[in-house]
N, C-alpha and C positions, 0 to 999 in steps of 0.2 A: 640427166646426163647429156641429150641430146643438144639441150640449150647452152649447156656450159661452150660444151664443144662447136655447137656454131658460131657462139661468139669470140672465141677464141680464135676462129678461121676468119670471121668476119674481119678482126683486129690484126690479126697480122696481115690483112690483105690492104686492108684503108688504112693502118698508122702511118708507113712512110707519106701519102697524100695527106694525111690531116698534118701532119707536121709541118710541111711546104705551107701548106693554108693558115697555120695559127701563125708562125714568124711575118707570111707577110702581113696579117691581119695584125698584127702585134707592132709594126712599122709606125712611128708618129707621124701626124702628120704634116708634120713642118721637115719629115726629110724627103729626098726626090723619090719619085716612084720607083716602086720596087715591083719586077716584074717578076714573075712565075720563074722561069727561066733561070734570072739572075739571082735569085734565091735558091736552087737549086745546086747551079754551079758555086755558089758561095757555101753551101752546105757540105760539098764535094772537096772542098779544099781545107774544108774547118778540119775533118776527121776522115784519116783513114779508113778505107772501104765500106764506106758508107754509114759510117759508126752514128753519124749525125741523123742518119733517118730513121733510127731504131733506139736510140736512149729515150728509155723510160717502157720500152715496151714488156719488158718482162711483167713489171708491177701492172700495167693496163690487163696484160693478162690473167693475173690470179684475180684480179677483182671482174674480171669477165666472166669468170666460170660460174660464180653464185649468180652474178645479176642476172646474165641469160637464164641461166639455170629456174629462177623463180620467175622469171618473164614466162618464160617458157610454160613453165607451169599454170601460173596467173589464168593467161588465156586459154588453155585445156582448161581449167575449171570454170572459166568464166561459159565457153563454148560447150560444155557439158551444162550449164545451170541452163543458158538459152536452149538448149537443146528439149530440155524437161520442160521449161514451162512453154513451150510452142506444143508439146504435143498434148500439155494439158487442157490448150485452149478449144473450146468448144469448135 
């Protein structure tokens, strides 16, 4: 449960930033540069109250809850296995 819930806080905290980062990365190269900034403000006028830095994040979210969730886990088991065989070593 731990894990769900970090990544769920993780993702609401970094979605609006990854979003600015995938449209510019997503820019062709043959149009002019596209600054941090200008992407931004262009996001800001696409959609009301910021609607443009949050679509899509409800779905990021339900699928954050299992993945951390077995990440999370993953490593607890993995760090329990290494824990075992360290203290079995001579």
């Amino acid at each position: 449960m731990a894990g769900g819930a970090a990544g769920v806080c993780g993702w609401i905290i970094i979605f609006p930033v990854d979003t600015v980062k995938t449209r510019v990365q997503a820019r062709q190269a043959s149009e002019p540069t596209f600054k941090i900034m200008d992407c931004v403000r262009q996001m800001m006028k696409e959609e009301p109250m910021g609607r443009a830095f949050t679509r899509g994040l409800g779905v990021c979210l339900i699928r954050a809850v299992p993945v951390n969730a077995v990440t999370f886990l993953t490593y607890e088991a993995v760090m329990s296995l290494g824990q075992r065989l360290h203290e079995e070593l001579p």
